[in-house]
C-alpha positions in Angstrom: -198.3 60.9 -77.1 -195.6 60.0 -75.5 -192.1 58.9 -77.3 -190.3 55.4 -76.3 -187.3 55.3 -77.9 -186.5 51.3 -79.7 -183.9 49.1 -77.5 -183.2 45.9 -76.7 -184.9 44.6 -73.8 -185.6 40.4 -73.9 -183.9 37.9 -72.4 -182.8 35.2 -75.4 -183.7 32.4 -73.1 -185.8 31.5 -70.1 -184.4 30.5 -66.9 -182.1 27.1 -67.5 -182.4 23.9 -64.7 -178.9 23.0 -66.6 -176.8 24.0 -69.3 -176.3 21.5 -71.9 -172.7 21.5 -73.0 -170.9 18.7 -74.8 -167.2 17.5 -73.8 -164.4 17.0 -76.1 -163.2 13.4 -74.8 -160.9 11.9 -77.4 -157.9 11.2 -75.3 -159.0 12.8 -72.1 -158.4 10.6 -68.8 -162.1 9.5 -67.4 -162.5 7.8 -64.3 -165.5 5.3 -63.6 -165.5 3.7 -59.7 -168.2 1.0 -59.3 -170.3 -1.1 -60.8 -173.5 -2.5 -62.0 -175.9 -1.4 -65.1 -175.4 1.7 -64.9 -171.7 1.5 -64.6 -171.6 -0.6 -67.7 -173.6 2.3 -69.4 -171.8 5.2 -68.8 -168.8 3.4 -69.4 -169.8 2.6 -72.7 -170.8 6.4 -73.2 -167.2 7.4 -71.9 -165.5 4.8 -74.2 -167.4 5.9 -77.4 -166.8 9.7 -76.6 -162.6 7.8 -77.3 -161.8 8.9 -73.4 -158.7 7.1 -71.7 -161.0 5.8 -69.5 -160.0 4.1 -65.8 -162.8 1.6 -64.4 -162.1 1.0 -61.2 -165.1 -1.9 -59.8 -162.7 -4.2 -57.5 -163.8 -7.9 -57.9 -166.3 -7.0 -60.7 -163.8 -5.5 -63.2 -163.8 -8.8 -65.9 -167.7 -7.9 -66.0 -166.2 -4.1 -68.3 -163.6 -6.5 -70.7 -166.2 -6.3 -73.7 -166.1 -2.7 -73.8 -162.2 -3.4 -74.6 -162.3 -4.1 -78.2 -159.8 -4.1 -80.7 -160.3 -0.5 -81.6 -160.5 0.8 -78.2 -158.3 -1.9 -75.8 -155.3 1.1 -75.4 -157.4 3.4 -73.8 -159.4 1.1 -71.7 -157.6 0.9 -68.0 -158.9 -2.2 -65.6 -158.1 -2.1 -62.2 -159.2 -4.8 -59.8 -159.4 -2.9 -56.6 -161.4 0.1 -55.5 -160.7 4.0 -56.5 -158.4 6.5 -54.5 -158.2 10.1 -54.4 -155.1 10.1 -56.5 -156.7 8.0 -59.3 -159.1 11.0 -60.3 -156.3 13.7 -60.8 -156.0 14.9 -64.1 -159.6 13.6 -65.0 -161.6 15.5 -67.3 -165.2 13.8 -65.6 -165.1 11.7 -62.9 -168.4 9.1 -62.5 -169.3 6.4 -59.8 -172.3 3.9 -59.4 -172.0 4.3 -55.8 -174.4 2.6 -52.7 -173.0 3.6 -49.7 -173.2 7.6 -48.7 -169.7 7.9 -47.0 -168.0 6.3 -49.9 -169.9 8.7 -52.3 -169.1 12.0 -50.2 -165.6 10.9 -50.1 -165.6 10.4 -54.1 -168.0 13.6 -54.2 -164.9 16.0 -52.1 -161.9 14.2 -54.3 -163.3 15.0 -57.6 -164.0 18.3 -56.0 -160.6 18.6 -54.5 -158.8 17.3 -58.1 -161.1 19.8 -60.2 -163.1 17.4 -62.0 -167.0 17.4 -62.9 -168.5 14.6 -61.0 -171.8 12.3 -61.5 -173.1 10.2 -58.9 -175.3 7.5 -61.1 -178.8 8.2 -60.4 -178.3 10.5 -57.5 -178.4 14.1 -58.7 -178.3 15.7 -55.9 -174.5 14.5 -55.9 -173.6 15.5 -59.7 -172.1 18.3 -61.1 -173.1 17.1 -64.4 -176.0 14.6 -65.6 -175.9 12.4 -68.9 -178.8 12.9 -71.2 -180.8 10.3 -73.1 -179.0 10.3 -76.8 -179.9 10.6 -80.4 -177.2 9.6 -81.9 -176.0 10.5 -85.4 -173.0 11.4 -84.3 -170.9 13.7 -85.3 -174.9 15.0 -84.7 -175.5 14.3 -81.5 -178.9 15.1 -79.3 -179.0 15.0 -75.7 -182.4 15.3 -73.5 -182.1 16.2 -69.9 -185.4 16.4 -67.0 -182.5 17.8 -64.6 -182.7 13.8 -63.0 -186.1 14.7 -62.0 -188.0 12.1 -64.4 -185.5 10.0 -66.6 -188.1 7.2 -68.2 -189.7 10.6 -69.4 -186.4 12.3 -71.1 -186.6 8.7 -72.7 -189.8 8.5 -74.4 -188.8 12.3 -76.1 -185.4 11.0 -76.9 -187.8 7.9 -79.0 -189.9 10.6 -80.3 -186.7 12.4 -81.9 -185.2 9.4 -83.1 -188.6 9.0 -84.8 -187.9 12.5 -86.1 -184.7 12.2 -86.9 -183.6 9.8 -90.0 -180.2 7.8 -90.0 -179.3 9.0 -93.1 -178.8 12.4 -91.5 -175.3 11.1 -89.8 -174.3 11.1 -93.4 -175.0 14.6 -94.0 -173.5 16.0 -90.7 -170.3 14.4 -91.3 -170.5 16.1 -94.8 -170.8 19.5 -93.3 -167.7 18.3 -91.1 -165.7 17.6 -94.0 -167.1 20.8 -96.0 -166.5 23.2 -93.2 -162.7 23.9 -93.6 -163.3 24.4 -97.6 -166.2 27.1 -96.5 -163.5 28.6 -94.0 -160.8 29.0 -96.9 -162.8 30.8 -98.8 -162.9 34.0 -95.8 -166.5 35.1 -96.9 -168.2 37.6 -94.3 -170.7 36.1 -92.0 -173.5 36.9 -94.0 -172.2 34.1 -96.8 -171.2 31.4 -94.6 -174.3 31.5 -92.7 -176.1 31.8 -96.6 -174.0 28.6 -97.4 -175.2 26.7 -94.3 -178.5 27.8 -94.5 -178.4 26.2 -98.1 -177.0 23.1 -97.0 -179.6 22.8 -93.8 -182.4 23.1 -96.4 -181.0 20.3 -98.6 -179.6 17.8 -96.0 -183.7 18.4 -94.2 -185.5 18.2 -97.9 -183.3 14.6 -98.7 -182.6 13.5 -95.0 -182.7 9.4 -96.0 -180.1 9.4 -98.6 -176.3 10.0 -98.5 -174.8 13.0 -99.3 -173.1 13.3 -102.7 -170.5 15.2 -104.5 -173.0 16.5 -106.8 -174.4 18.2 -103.7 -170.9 19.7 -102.8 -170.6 20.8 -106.4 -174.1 22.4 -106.3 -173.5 24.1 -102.9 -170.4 25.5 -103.6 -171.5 26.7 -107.4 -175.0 28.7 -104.9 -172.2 30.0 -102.8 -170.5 31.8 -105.7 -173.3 32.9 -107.3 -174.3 34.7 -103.4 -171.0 35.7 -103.3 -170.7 37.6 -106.9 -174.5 39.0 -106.1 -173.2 40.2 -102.4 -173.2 44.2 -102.1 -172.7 44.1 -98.1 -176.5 44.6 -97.9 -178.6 42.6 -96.0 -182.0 41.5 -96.0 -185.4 41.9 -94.3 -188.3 39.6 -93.9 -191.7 40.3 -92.3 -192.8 37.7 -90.2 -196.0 37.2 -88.9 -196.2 35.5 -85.3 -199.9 34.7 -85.2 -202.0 35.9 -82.2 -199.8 34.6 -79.6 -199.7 31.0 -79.3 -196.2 29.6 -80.5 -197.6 26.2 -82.1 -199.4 28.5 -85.0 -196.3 29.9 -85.9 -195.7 28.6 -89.4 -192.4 26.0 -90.4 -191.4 29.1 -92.5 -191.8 31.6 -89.8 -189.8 29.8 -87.9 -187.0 29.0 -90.3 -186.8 32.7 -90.7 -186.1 33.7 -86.5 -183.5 30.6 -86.7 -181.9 33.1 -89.8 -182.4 36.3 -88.2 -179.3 38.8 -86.7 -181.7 41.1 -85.4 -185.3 40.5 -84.5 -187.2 44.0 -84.3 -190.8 43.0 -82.6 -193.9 44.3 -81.2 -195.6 44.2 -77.6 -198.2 41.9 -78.8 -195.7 39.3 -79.6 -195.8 36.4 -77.2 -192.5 34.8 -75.0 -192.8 31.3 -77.0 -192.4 33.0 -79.9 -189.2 34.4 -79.3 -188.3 31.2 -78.2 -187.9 29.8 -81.5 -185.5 32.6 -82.5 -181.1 32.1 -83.2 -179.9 32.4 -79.1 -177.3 34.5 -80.4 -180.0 37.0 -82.6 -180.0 40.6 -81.1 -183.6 41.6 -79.8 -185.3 44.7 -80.1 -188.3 45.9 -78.4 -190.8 48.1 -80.9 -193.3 47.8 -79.3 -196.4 49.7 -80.7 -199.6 49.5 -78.2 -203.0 51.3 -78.9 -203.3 54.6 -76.8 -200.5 54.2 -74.7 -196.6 55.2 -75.4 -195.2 53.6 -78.9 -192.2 54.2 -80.9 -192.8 55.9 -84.1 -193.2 54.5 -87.5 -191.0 56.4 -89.0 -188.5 55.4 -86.6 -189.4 51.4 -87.2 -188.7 52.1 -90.7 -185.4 53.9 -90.4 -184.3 51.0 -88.0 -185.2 48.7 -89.9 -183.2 50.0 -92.9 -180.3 51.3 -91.2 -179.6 47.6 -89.9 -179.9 45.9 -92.7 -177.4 48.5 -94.8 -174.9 46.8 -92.1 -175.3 43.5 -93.5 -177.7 42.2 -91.5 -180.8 39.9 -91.6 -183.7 41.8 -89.9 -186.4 40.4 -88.9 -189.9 42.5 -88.7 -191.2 40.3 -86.4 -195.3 41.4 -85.9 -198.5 39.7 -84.1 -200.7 37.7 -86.4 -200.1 38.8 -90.2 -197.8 41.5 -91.0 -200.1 42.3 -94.3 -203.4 43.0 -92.2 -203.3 46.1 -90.0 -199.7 45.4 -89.3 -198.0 48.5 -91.2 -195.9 46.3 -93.5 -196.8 48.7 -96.7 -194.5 51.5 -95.3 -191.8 48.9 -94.0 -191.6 47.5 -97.4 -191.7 50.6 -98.9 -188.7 52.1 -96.7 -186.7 49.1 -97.4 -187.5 49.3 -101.4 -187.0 52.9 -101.1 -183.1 52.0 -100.0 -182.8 49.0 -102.1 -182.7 46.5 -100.0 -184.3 43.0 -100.4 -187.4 42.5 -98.2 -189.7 39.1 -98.1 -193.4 38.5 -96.7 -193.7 35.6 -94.3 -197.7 35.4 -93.5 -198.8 34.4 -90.1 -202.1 33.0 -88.5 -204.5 36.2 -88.1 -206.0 37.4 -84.7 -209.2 36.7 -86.7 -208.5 33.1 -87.6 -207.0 32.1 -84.1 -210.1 33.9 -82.5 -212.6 31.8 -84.6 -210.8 28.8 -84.2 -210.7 29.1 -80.4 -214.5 29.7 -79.9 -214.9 26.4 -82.3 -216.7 28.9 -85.1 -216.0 29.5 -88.9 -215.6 33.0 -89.9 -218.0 32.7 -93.2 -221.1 30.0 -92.7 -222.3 29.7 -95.7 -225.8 29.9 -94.2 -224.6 33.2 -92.2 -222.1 35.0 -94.2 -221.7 35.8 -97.5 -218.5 38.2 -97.3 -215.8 38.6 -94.8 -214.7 42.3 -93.9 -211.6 43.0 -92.0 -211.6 46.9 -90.4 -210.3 48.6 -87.9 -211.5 50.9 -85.4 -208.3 53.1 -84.8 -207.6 55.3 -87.1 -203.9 57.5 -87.4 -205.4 59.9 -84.4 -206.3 57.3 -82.5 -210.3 57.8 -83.4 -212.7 55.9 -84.9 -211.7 56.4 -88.9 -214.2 58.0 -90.2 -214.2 56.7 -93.8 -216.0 53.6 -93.3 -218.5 52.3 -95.4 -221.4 52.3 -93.1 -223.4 50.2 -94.9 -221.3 47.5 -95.5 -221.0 47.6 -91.9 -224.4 47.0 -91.3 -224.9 44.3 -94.0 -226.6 41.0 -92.3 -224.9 38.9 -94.4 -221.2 39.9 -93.9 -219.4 39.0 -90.9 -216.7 41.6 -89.7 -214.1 41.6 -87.8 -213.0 44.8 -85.9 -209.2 45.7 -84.9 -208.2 47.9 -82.0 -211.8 49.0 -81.6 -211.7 49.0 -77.3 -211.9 52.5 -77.1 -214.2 53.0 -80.6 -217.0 50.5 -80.1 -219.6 52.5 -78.7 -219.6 55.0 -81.7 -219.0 52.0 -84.1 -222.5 50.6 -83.0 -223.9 53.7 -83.4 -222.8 54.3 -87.1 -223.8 50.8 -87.7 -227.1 51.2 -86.1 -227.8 54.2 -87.8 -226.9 52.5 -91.1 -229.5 49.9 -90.3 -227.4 47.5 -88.2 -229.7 44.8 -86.2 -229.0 45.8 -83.2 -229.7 42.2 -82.0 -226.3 40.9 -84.1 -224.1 38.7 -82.5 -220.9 40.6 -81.4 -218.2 38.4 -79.5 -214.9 40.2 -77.7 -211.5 38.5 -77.6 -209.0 39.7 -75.3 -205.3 38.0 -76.0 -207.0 35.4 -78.6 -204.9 31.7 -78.0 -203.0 32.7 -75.3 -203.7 30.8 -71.8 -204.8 34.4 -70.8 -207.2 34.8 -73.4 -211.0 35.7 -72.3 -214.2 36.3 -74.2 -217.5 38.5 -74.0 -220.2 37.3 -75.9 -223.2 39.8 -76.5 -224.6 42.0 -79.2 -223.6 44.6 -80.9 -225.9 46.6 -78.8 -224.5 45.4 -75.3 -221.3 44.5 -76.3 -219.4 48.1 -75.8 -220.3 48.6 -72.2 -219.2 45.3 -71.3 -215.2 45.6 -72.8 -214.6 47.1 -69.3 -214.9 43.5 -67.6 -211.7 42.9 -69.3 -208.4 43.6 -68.4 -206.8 46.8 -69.9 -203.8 44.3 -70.6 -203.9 42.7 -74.2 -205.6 43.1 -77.5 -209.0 43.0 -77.9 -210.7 41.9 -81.0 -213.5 41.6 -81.8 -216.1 39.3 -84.5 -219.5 40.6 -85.3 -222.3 38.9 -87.2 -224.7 36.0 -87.4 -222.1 33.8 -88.1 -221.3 33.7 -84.5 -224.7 33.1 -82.8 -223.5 30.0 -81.8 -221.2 32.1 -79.6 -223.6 34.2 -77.9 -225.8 30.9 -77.3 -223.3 29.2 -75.3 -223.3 32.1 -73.4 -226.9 32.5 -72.4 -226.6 29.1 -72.1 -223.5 29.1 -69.5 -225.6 32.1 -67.7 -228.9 30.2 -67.4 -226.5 27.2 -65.6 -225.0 30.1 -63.0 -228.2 31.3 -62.0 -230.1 28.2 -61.7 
């Protein structure tokens, strides 16, 4: 077998329409020409942001005064009359609520000419820059953008975040505002102040509706120097199942863990959406292990694994479905024991259970199955292992669920058979279980391994044998009797 050597090979993001950024405004010259709803909106905007803002909307410039309030009358500029090119130098963003497509190219090339980010109100093909539909809990602030393509749309998610999002979080992210600079003094390495934060995510998120105290400074502070007289430079590794592919089984824990991770180590069979979930700025390594084909060594995994964290890091062992089943993660959390360094278990959703629950079937029907056995055809040589116990196999009351068994099915049936397997058992084959990709064979056991080449040679293939999945193979002789009629 050939050797691939680990290295980092995904992208930390798919292809962007935009890129979200948020502008410093306090004191910043902004320049609004126009007017009309949607100038009285995005003035508003400008004017909360605290920009020195300039309206410029000729006769209709009374209709911005209420926008000059007490607080904010010195930086609001009114000027009766319309915009010129040398109104927009020094802007930081120059917008117009514009009609007429000479004056908005003209507007378009000055703010161009001046340096400034221009926005033409709803007309994107204009703007430089769009405004996104708010959450606001400032100094928290979310912002959802359809790249102008659908606005009423980026609307109704903004009111599903809101719905998401409690006020009382505004309280706690102008605590970590005011915290920050005591969590600076203190000059703790990264892996402390991101400990600390980590800390104070998980309270704010657990007590969202209330105000934060100072008995939750007091307690924060008194976890941080308890981390910090435990720290040793060493970091940490968790194991982290991804489930069989599709990102919405990934568990709330599994993901807290990629939003914690510096590193992300993970394997071919984990899915794009997953990885979407992960810190931008984590490091991502390809280790990829496939069946039959070239794979870096275990050995190797482990050595990685345990040389990164020794640098402070937090690794994460990211695997398809659960680490703990056919995933190697008793000789990863031996390595890391072995050096001393702290290793957690974050279970995933099985290839089993998001097989079963994609075909609509339970795993163990009580009128079916009276044990569930997981096994896998592929042993450490790549063979069928031969220390099976046959007849458990062939036990008609048991349903079992074969890993990696593409290239060992046909002499798995006939161990089966020959342990006094029904031959007539319902066997069903999963190829990339919950992925949009995903395809299924139903049969029996005794059909079953000829038909695995109608699938592609691309993806896992499980597959779930026993009477607990008639129902499987009925639907298809069901589906087959409709094609031929």
């Amino acid at each position: 077998m050939s050797e691939r050597r680990p290295e980092a090979t995904a992208r930390r993001i798919e292809p962007l329409a935009t890129l979200p950024l948020f502008h410093k405004l306090d004191g910043r010259k902004a320049v609004l020409a126009g007017h009309g709803e949607g100038a009285l909106w995005k003035a508003e905007l400008l004017a909360a942001a605290g920009a020195e803002l300039h309206v410029f909307a000729g006769s209709e410039a009374a209709s911005f005064a209420p926008l000059a309030t007490d607080e904010a009358a010195a930086r609001i500029h009114l000027h009766a009359r319309r915009w010129s090119a040398e109104d927009l130098a020094g802007a930081a963003l120059a917008v117009a609520d514009l009609d007429d497509a000479g004056e908005i190219q003209a507007f378009v090339a000055a703010a161009r000419r001046a340096g400034t980010p221009v926005n033409i109100v709803d007309k994107p093909e204009f703007c430089d820059f769009a405004f996104g539909a708010l959450v606001n809990r400032s100094p928290l602030v979310v912002a959802v953008s359809t790249d102008g393509a659908a606005p009423v749309f980026g609307q109704a998610i903004r009111a599903k975040i809101e719905a998401l999002l409690p006020a009382g979080l505004k309280g706690w992210a102008q605590a970590a505002s005011d915290w920050r600079p005591v969590v600076q003094a203190r000059e703790l390495p990264f892996a402390l102040r991101r400990a600390f934060w980590e800390l104070f995510a998980g309270k704010a998120m657990a007590e969202p509706g209330r105000e934060p105290a100072p008995q939750d400074a007091a307690e924060l502070f008194a976890a941080l120097a308890g981390l910090e007289a435990a720290h040793d430079g060493k970091g940490r590794v968790t194991l982290v199942g991804a489930g069989p592919g599709d990102p919405e089984l990934l568990t709330l824990k599994a993901i807290r863990a990629l939003q914690s991770a510096d590193i992300i180590l993970y394997d071919d069979l984990v899915s794009p959406g997953v990885l979407e979930f992960a810190r931008r700025e984590a490091k991502r390594m390809l280790v990829g292990k496939t069946g039959y084909g070239p794979s870096v060594k275990q050995g190797e995994i482990n050595a990685l694994i345990v040389s990164l964290a020794l640098q402070g890091k937090h690794v994460v062992r990211l695997k398809g479905g659960d680490p703990g089943i056919f995933g190697r993660a008793g000789e990863e959390i031996e390595a890391c024991r072995g050096a001393d360094i702290p290793v957690a278990i974050v279970p995933g959703i099985s290839a089993a259970q998001g097989a079963a629950a994609a075909l609509g079937l339970s795993l163990t029907h009580r009128d079916h199955a009276r044990r569930l056995q997981f096994v896998t055809g592929h042993s450490r040589k790549g063979e069928l292992p031969d220390d099976l116990d046959w007849r458990a196999m062939a036990d008609p009351a048991a349903s079992t669920v074969i890993y990696m068994a593409r290239a060992t099915l046909p002499g798995f049936r006939e161990k089966a058979l020959a342990a006094g397997l029904d031959p007539q058992t319902p066997a069903v084959a999963v190829l990339s279980a919950t992925r949009p990709e995903e395809i299924r064979i139903a049969a029996t056991i005794a059909t079953l391994p000829e038909r695995l080449a109608e699938l592609s040679t691309a993806g896992p293939v499980l597959v779930l044998l026993g009477h607990a999945f008639g129902a499987a193979l009925a639907a298809a002789g069901e589906a087959a009797d409709r094609r031929s009629a």
